[in-house]
C-alpha positions as CSV (number, residue, x, y, z in Angstrom):
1,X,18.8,10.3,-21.0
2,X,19.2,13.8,-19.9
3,X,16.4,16.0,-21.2
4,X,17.0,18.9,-23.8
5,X,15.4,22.1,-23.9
6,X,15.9,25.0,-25.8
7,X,13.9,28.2,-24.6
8,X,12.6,31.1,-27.1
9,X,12.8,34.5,-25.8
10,X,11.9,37.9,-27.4
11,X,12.4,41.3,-26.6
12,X,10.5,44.3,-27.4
13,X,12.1,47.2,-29.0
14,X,10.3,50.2,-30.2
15,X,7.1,48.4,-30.3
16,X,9.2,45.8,-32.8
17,X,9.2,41.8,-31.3
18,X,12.8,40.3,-31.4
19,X,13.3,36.6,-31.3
20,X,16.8,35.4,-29.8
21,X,19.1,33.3,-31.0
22,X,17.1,30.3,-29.4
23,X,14.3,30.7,-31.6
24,X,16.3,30.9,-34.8
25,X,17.7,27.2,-33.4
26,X,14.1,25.6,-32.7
27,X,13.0,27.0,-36.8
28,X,15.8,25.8,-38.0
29,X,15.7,22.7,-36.4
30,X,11.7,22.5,-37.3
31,X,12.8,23.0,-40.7
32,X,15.8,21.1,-41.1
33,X,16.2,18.2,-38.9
34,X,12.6,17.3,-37.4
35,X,9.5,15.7,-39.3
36,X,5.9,16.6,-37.6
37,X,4.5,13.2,-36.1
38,X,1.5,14.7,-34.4
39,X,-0.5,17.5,-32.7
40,X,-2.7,18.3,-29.6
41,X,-6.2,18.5,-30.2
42,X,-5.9,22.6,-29.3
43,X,-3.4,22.7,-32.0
44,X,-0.7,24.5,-29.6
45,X,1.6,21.2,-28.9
46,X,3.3,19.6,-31.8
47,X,5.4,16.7,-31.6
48,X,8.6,15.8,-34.1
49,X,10.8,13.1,-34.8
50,X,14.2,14.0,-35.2
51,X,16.9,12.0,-37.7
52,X,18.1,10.3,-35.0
53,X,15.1,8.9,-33.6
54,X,14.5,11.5,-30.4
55,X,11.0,13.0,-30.1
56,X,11.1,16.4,-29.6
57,X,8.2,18.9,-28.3
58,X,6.8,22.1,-29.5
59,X,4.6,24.6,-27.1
60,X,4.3,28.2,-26.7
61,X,4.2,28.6,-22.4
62,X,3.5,32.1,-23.0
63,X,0.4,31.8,-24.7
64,X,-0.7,35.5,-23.6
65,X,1.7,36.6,-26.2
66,X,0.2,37.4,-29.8
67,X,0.7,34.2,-31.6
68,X,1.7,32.1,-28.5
69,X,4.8,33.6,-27.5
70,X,7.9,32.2,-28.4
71,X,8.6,28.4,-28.5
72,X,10.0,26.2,-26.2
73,X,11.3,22.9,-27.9
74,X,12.0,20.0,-25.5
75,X,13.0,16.7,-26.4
76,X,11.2,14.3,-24.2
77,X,12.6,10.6,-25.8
């Protein structure tokens, strides 16, 4: 299996935070697609199960961001 990834980015504008189109992807997909199966003990790593049976993997790498950045969803089974 080759692994998937899809990497949040934002942009500042005028003081204003602006998610990309990769962000919109991993919400929707949180909404829409994935069902929560579990979390890290620090609450910042949250794995789903997706309708097909992949386990996907949220984090926030930039954690120095407010909020934790944007998120980084990889699938890792």
């Amino acid at each position: 299996m080759s692994k998937k990834e899809i990497i949040g980015h934002w942009k500042f504008e005028n003081g204003n935070v602006i998610a990309d189109s990769n962000c919109k992807i991993i919400k929707s997909m949180i909404k829409q697609e994935l069902t929560k199966i579990g979390t890290s003990e620090d609450g910042w790593t949250i794995k789903y199960k997706a309708n097909d049976g992949s386990i996907w993997e949220l984090s926030y790498p930039q954690s120095h961001y407010q909020g934790g950045g944007p998120p980084k969803l990889v699938q890792i089974q």
